[in-house]
N, C-alpha and C positions, 0 to 999 in steps of 0.2 A: 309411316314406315314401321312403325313400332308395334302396330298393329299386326303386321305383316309378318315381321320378326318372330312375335310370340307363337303365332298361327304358325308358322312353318317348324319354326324350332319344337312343337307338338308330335309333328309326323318324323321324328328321325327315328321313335322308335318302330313305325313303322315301316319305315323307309329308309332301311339300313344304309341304300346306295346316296340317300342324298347328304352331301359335306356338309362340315359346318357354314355358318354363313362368313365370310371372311371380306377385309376392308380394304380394298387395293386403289391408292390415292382417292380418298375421297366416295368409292364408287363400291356399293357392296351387291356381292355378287354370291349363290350358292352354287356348288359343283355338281356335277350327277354323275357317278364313277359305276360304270355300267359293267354287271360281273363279266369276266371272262366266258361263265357258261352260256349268257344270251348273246352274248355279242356278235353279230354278224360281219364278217368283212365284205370289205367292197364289193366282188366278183359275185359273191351271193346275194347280196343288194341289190347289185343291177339285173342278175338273171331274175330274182321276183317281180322286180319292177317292170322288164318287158315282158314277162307271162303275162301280168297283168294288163300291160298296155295290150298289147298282141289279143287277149281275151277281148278288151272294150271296143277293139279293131274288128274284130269277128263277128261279135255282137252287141252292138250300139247300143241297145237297151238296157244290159247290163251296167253301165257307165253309171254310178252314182249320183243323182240329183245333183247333191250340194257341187259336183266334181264341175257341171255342164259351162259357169260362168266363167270360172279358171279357164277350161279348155278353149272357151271363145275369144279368153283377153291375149293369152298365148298365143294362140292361133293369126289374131291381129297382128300385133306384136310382130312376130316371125315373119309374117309374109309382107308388113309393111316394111321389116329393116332388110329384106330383101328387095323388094323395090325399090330404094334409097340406094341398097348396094350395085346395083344393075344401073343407075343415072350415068 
């Protein structure tokens, strides 16, 4: 862990947003306090997120490799807890 501590505590001058690291029972944890100027809210979050979905819908090629295994475990997933739901 001490390893980890020094390595990180390295980047805080580079990485103005990330906290100090701090000890909450036992359990140390660092924060990432994301500026107000990037910060996206929700309603903008999700409208990216279904262009992008809507985009890989339109054009399946488009759909990032690494994306394809997720999309199958989900895809499982969903439609198997909807066949459990329908018994």
């Amino acid at each position: 862990m001490s390893y980890l501590v020094a390595k990180i505590s390295e980047q805080y001058q580079r990485l103005p947003y990330l906290s100090d690291l701090s000890d909450h029972f036992g359990k140390f944890e660092w924060r990432i306090a994301i500026p107000e100027a990037i910060r996206v809210g929700h309603d903008a979050a999700f409208g990216a997120f279904t262009r992008r979905f809507l985009a890989c819908v339109a054009d399946p090629a488009s759909l990032p490799a690494r994306e394809r295994p997720n999309l199958l475990a989900k895809y499982r997933v969903t439609t198997g807890a909807v066949a459990i739901s329908r018994r």
